[in-house]
DRENDO-1510 file (C-alpha; in Angstrom, 1 decimal, always signed):
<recs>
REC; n; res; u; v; w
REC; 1; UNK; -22.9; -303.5; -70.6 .
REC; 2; UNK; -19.9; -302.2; -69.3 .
REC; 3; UNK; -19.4; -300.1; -72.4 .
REC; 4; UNK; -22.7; -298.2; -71.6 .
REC; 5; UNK; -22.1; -297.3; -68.1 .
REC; 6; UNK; -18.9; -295.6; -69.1 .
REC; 7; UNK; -20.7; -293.5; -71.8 .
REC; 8; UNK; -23.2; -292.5; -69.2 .
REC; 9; UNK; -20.3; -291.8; -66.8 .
REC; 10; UNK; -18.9; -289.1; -69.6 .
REC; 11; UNK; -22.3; -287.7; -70.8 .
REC; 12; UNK; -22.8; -286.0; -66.7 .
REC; 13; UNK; -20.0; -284.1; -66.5 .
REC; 14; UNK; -20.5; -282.6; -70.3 .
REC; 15; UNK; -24.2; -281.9; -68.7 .
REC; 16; UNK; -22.5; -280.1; -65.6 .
REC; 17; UNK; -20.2; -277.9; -67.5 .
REC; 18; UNK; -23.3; -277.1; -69.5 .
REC; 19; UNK; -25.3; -276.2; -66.9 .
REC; 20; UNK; -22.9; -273.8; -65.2 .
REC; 21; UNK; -22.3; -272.1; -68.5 .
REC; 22; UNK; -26.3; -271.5; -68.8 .
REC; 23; UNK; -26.2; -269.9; -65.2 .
REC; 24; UNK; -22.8; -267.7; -65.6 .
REC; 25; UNK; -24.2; -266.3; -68.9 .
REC; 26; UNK; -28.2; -265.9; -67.3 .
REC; 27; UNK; -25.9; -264.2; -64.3 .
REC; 28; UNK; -23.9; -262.1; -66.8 .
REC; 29; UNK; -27.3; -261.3; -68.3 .
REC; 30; UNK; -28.9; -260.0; -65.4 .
REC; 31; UNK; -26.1; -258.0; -64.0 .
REC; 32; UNK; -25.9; -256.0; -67.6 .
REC; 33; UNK; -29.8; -255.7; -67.3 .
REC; 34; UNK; -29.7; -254.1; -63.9 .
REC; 35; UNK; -26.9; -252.1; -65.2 .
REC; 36; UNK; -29.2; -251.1; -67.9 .
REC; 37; UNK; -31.9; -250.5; -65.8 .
REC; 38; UNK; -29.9; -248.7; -63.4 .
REC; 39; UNK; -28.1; -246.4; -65.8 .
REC; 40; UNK; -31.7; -245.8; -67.5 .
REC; 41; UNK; -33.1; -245.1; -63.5 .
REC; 42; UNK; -30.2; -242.6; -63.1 .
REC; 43; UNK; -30.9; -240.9; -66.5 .
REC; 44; UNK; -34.6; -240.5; -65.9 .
REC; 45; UNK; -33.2; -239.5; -62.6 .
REC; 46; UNK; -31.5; -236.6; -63.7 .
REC; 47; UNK; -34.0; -235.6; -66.6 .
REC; 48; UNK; -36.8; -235.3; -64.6 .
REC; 49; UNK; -36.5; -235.8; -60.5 .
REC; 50; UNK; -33.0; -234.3; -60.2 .
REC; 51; UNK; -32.7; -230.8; -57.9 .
REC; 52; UNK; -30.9; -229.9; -61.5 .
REC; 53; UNK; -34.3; -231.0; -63.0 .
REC; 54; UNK; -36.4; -229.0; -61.0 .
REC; 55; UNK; -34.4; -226.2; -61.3 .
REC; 56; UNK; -34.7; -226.4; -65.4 .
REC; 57; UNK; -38.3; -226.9; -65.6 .
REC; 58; UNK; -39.0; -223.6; -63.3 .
REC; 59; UNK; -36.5; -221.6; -66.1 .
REC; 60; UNK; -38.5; -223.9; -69.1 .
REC; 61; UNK; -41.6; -222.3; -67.8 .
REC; 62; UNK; -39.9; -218.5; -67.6 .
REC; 63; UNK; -38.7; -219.3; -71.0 .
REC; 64; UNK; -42.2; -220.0; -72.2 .
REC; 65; UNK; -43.9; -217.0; -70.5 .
REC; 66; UNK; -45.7; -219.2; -68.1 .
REC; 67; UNK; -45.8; -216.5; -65.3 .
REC; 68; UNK; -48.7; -218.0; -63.7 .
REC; 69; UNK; -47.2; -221.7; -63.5 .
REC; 70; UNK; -43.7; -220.4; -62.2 .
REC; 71; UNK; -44.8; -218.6; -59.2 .
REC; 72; UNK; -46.5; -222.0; -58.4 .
REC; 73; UNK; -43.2; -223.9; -58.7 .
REC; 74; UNK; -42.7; -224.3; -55.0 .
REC; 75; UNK; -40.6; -222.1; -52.7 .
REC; 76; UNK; -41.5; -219.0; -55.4 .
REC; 77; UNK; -44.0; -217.2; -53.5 .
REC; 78; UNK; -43.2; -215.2; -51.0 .
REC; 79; UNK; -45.1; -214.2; -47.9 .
REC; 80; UNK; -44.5; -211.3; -45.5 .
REC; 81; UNK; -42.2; -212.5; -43.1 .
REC; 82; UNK; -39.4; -213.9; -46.0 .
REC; 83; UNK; -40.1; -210.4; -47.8 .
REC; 84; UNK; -38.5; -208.9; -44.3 .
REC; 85; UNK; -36.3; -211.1; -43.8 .
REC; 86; UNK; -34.8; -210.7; -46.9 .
REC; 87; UNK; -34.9; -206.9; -46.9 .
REC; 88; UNK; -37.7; -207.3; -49.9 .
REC; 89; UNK; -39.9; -204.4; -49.4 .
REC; 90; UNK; -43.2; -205.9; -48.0 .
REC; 91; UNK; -45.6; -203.8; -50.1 .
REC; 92; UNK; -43.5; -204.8; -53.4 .
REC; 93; UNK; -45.8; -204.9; -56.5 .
REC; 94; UNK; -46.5; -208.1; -58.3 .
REC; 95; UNK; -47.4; -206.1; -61.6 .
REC; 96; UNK; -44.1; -207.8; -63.2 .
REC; 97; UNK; -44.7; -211.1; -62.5 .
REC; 98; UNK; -46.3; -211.8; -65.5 .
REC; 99; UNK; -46.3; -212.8; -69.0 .
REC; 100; UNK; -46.3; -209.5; -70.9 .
REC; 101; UNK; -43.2; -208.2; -68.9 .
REC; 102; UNK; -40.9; -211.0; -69.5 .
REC; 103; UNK; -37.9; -210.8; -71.9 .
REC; 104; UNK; -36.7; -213.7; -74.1 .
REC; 105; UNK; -34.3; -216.1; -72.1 .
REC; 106; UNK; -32.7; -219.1; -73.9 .
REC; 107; UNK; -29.4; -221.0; -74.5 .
REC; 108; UNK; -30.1; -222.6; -70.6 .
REC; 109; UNK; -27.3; -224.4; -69.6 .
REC; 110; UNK; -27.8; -226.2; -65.8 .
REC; 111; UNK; -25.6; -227.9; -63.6 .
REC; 112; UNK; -25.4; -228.8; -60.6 .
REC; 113; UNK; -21.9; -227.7; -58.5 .
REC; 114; UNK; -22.4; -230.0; -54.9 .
REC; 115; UNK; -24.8; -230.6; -51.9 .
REC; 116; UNK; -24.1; -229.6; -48.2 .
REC; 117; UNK; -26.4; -230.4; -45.4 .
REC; 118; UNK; -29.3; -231.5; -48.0 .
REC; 119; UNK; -28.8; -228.5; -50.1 .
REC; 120; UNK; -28.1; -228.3; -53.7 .
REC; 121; UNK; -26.5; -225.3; -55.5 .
REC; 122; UNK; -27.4; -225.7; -59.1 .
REC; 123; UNK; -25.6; -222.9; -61.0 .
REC; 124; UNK; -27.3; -221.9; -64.9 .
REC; 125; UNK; -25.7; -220.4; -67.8 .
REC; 126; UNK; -28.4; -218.7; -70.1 .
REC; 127; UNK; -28.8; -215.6; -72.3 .
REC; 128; UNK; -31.4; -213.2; -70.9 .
REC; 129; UNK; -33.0; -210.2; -73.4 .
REC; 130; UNK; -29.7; -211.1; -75.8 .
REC; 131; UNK; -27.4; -210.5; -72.7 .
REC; 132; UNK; -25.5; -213.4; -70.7 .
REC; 133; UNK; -25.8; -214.0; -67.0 .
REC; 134; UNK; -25.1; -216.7; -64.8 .
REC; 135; UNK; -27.5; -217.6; -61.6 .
REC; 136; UNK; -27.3; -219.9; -58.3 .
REC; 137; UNK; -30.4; -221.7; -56.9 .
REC; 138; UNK; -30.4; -223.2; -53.5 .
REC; 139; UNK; -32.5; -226.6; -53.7 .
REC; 140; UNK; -33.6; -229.1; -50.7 .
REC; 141; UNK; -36.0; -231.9; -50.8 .
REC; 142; UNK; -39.4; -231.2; -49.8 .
REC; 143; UNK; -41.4; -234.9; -49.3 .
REC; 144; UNK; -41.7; -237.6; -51.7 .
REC; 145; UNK; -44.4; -238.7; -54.6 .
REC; 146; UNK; -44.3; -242.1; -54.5 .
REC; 147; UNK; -40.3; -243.3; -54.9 .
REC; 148; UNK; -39.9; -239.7; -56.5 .
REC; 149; UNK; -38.2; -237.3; -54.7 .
REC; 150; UNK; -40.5; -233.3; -54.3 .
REC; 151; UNK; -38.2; -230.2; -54.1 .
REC; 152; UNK; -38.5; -226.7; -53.9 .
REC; 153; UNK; -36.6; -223.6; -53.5 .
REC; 154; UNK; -34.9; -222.9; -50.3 .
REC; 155; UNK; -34.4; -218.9; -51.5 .
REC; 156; UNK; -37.4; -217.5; -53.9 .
REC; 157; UNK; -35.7; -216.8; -57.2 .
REC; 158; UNK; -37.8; -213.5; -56.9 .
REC; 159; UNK; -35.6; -210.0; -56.6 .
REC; 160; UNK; -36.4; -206.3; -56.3 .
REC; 161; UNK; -36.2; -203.8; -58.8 .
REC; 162; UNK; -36.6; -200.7; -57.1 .
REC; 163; UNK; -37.4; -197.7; -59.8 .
REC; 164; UNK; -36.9; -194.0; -60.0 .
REC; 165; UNK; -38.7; -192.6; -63.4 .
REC; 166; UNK; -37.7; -189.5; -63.7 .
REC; 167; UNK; -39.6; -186.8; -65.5 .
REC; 168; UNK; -42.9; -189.1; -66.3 .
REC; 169; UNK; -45.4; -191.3; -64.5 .
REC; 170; UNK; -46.1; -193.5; -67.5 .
REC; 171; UNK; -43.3; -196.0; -68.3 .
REC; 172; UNK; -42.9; -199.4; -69.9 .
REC; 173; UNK; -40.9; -202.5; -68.7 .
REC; 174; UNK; -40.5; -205.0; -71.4 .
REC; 175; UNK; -42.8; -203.2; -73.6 .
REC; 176; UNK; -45.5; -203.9; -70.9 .
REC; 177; UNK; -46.9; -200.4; -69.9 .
REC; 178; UNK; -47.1; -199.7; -66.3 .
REC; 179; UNK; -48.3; -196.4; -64.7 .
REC; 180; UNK; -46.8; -195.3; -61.4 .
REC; 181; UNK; -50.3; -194.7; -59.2 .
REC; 182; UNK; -50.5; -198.9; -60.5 .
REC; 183; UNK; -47.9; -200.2; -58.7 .
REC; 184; UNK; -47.1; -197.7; -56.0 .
REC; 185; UNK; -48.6; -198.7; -52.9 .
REC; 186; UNK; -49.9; -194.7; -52.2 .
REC; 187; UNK; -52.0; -195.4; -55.4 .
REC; 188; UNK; -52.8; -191.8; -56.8 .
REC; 189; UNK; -51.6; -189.9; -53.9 .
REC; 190; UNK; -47.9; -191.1; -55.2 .
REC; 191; UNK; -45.2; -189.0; -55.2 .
REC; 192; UNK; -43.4; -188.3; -58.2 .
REC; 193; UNK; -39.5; -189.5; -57.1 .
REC; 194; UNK; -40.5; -191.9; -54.4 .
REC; 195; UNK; -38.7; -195.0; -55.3 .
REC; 196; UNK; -41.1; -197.9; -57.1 .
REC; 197; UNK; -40.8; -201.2; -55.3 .
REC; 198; UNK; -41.3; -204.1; -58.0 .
REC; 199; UNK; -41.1; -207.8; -57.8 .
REC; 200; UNK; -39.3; -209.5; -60.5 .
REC; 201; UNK; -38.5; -213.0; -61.7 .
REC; 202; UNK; -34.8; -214.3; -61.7 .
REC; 203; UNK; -32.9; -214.6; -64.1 .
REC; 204; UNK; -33.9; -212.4; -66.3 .
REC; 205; UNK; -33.5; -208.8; -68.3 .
REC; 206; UNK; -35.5; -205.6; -67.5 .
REC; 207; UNK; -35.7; -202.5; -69.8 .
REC; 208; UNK; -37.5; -200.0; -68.5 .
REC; 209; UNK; -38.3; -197.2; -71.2 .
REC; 210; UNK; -40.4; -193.7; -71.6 .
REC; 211; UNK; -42.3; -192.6; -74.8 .
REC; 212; UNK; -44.9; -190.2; -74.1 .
REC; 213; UNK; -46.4; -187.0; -75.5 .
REC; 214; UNK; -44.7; -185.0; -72.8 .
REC; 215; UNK; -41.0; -187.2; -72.3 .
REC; 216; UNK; -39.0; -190.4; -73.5 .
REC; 217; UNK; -36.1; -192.1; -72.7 .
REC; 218; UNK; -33.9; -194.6; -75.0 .
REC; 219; UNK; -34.3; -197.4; -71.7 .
REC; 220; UNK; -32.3; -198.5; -68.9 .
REC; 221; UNK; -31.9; -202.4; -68.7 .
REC; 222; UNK; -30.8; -204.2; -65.8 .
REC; 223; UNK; -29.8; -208.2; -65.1 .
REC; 224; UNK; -32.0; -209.4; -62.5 .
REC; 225; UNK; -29.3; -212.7; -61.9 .
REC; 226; UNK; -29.3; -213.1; -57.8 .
REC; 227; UNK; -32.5; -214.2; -55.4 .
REC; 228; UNK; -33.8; -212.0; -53.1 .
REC; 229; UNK; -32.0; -209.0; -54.1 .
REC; 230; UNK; -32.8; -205.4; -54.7 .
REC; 231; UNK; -31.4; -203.5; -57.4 .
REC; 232; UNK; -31.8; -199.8; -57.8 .
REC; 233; UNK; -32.7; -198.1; -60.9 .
REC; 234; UNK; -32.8; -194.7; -62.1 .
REC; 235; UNK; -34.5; -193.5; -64.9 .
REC; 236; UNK; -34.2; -190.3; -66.0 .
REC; 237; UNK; -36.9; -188.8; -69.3 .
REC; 238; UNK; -36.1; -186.1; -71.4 .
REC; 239; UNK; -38.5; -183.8; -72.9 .
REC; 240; UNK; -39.8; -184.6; -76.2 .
REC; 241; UNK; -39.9; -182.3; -78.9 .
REC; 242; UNK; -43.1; -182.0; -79.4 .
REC; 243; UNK; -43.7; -181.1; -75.5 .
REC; 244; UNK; -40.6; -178.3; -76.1 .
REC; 245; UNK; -42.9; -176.9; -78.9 .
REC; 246; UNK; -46.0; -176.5; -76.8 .
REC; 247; UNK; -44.0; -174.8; -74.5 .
REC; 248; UNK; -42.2; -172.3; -76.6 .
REC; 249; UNK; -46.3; -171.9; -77.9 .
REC; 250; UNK; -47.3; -171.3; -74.3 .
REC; 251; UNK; -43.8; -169.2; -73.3 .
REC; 252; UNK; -44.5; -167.1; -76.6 .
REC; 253; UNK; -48.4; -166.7; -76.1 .
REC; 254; UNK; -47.9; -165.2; -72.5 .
REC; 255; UNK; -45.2; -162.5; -73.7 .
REC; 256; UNK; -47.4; -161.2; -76.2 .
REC; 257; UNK; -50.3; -161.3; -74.0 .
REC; 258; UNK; -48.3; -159.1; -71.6 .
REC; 259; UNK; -47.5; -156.4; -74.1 .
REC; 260; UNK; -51.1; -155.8; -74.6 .
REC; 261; UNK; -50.8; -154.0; -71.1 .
REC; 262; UNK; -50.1; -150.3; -71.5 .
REC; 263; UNK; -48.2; -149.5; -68.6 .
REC; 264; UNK; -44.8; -148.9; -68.3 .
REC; 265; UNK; -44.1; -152.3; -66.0 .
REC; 266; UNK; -46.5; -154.8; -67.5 .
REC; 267; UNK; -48.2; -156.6; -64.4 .
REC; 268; UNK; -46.5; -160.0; -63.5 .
REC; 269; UNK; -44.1; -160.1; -66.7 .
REC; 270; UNK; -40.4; -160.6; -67.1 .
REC; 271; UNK; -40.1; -157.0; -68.7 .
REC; 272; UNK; -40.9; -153.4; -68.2 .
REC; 273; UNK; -39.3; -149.6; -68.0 .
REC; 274; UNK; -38.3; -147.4; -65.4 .
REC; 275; UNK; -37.9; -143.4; -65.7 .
REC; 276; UNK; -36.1; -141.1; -64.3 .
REC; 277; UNK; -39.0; -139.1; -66.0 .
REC; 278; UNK; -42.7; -139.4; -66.3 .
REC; 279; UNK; -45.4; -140.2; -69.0 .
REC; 280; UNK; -46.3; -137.2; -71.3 .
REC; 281; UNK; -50.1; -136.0; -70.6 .
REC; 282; UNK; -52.3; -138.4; -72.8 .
REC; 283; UNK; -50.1; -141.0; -73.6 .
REC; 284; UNK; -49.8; -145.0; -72.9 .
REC; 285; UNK; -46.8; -147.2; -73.4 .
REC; 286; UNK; -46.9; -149.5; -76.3 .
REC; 287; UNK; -45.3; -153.1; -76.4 .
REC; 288; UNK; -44.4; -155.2; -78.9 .
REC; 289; UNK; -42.1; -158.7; -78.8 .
REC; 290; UNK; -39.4; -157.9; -81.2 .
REC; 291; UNK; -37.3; -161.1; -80.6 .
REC; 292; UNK; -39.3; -164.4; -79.0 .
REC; 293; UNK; -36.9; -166.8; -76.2 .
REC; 294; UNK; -35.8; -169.7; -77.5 .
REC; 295; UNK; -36.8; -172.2; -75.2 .
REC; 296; UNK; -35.0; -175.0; -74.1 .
REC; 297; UNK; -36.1; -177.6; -71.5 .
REC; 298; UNK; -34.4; -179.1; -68.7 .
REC; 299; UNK; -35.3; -181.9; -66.0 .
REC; 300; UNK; -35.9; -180.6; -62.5 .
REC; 301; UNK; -36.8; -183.7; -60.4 .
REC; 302; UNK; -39.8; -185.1; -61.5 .
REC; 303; UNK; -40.6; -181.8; -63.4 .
REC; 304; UNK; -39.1; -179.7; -65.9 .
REC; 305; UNK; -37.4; -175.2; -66.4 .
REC; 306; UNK; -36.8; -173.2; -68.7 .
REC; 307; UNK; -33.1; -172.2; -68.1 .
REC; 308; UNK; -32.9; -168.3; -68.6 .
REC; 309; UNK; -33.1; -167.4; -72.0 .
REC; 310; UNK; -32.7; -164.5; -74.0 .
REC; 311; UNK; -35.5; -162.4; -75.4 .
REC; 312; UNK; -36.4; -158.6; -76.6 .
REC; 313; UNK; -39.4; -156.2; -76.0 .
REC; 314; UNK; -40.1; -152.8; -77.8 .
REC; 315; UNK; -41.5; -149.7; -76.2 .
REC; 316; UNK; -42.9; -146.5; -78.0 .
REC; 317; UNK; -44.2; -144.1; -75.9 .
REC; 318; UNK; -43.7; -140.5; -74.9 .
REC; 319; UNK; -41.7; -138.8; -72.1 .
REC; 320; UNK; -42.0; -135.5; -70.2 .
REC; 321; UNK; -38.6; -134.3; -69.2 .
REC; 322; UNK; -39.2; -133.3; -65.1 .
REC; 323; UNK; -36.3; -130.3; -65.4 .
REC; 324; UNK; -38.2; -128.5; -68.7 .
REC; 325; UNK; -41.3; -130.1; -69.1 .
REC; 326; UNK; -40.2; -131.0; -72.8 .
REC; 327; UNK; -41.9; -134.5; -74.5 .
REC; 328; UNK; -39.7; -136.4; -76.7 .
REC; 329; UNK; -40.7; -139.8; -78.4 .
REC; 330; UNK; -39.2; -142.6; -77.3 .
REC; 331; UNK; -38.9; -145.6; -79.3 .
REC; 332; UNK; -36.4; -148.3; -77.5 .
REC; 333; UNK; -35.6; -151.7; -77.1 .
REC; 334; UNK; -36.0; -153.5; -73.5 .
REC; 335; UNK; -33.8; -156.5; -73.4 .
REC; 336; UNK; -34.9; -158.8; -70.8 .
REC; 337; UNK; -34.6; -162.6; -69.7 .
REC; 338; UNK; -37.5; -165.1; -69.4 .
REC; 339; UNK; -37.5; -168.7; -67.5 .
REC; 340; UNK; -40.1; -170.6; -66.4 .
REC; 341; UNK; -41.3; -173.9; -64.4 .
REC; 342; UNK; -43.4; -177.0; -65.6 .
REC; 343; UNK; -45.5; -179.4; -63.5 .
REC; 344; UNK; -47.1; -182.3; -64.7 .
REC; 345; UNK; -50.3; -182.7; -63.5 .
REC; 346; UNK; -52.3; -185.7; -62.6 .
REC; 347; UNK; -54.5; -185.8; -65.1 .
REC; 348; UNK; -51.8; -186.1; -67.7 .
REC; 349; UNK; -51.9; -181.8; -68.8 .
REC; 350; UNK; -48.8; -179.5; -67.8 .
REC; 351; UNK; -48.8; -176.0; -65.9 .
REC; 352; UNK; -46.4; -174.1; -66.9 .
REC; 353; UNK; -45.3; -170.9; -65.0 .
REC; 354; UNK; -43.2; -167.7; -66.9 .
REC; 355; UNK; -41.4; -165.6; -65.6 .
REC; 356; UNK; -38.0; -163.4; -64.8 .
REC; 357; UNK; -34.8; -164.7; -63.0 .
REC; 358; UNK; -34.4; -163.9; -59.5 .
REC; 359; UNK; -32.2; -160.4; -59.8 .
REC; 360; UNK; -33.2; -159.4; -63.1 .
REC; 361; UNK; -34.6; -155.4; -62.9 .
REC; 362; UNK; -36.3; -153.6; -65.4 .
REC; 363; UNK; -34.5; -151.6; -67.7 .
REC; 364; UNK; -34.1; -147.9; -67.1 .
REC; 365; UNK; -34.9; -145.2; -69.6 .
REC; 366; UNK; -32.3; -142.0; -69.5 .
</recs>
């Protein structure tokens, strides 16, 4: 009997020991669990409820075109007031802010640098249109879902690109096409140099180009990389050659049209003769164009001249001498200069005005 009571003496503190193993390793168990489950809280944390988070879906849905669902990201729109008090333009056209007109952007690195009085500055590294930029977002909580935090924008990532297209009032940005009475708040009655206010997403690459009958221009690109702000940009076309050739057509159809007149100073023309004589009984001057301009085309503002150019008229006709009354044929070439002005019209045509530069006289026949 005295055996057993010993054996049962031993077996207890075996079952202790045992027992306190069970819990240490069910405690060590648990902590590594709610280390797992905290780590995995903290990574679906930063994935998809982070202010870094937020900040990469609104650039996922720029880099995916989806113009509509960005400007719904909240702290994107913007109303009046911000548009002043930012020094946006309040009449700023939202033609841009769309699919079509957005270039590529990719290689989106986000990170965010620190948070002062509830705000986060997230800084991104990207590529925008092939060109690198780096951007800073501004990013407070706005209300809860749930446990999950809401943010938005403190600053719209929307800028300014205020344009100057010189030279043509059809233009493309990003391929899309845009035509100045669209997105100018004076609609038709637009000016041709008054400055085009357009809203833009940022970040993101702009390339505004020219190809039309009349002009074209290879494209000026710029980096729209900082919220709320309003970059100027100045486009200047250049005549095509096609629209040189309708002029020198034009230039070259009203020369000849003035030497059908047969008086001595053909009405309205860049040519003519003066005499120290006068005009035998029964005859009338006779013009010819011996020698064309060459025309060459040069921006003037939102229109185009013809620099003063070189050219040659012929005159036959015959002279009575006022000291004998002798006539003698004369048959003589009238140098003169030509230039000209071109206005693009609303409709899309040109009007083009010829004529002779300020000082120029008609030539004098001895």
């Amino acid at each position: 009997m005295m055996q057993g009571r010993v054996s049962g003496a031993r077996a207890r503190p075996r079952a202790r020991a045992g027992l306190r193993g069970d819990l240490t390793l069910l405690a060590l168990v648990g902590v590594l669990l709610f280390a797992a489950i905290a780590a995995g809280g903290m990574s679906l944390y930063q994935q998809f409820y982070s202010p870094s988070a937020f900040v990469q879906r609104y650039l996922d849905l720029l880099s995916s075109g989806r113009a509509v669902e960005a400007l719904q990201v909240p702290g994107v729109s913007l109303d009046l007031a911000v548009l002043n008090d930012a020094g946006i333009d309040p009449t700023a056209s939202e033609a841009l802010l769309r699919r079509a007109a957005l270039a590529p952007l990719t290689d989106v690195e986000v990170t965010e640098t620190g948070e002062k009085d509830g705000v986060h500055e997230i800084v991104v590294d990207y590529r925008a249109g092939g060109v690198d930029g780096t951007s800073t977002f501004s990013v407070a909580q706005d209300g809860w879902v749930g446990v999950t935090p809401n943010w938005r924008f403190t600053e719209s990532p929307l800028a300014e690109i205020e344009l100057t297209v010189r030279g043509a009032d059809e233009f493309a940005v990003n391929g899309f096409e845009v035509d100045r009475s669209q997105v100018s708040v004076d609609g038709a009655e637009a000016a041709p140099l008054d400055p085009l206010h357009l809203l833009v997403f940022t970040p993101g690459r702009y390339s505004v180009t020219v190809d039309t009958a009349i002009s074209a221009s290879p494209g000026v690109s710029v980096l729209a990389d900082t919220a709320l702000a309003r970059t100027p940009v100045d486009v200047q076309a250049e005549p095509t050659e096609k629209f040189r050739e309708v002029v020198q057509q034009q230039v070259e159809q009203f020369l000849t049209d003035c030497a059908t007149q047969e008086v001595l100073l053909p009405t309205r023309c860049p040519f003519g003769l003066q005499l120290h004589n006068r005009l035998a009984p029964d005859t009338v001057p006779k013009w010819s164009i011996t020698k064309q301009p060459t025309v060459t085309l040069v921006p003037d503002g939102a229109s185009w001249v013809v620099p003063p150019t070189e050219a040659m008229a012929h005159i036959d006709v015959e002279i009575q001498s006022l000291f004998d009354g002798t006539v003698r044929q004369v048959s003589q070439d009238v140098p003169f200069r030509v230039n000209g002005t071109i206005a693009v019209l609303a409709d899309g045509s040109v009007s083009i005005r010829v004529g002779s530069p300020d000082g120029d006289e008609p030539a004098y026949e001895d």
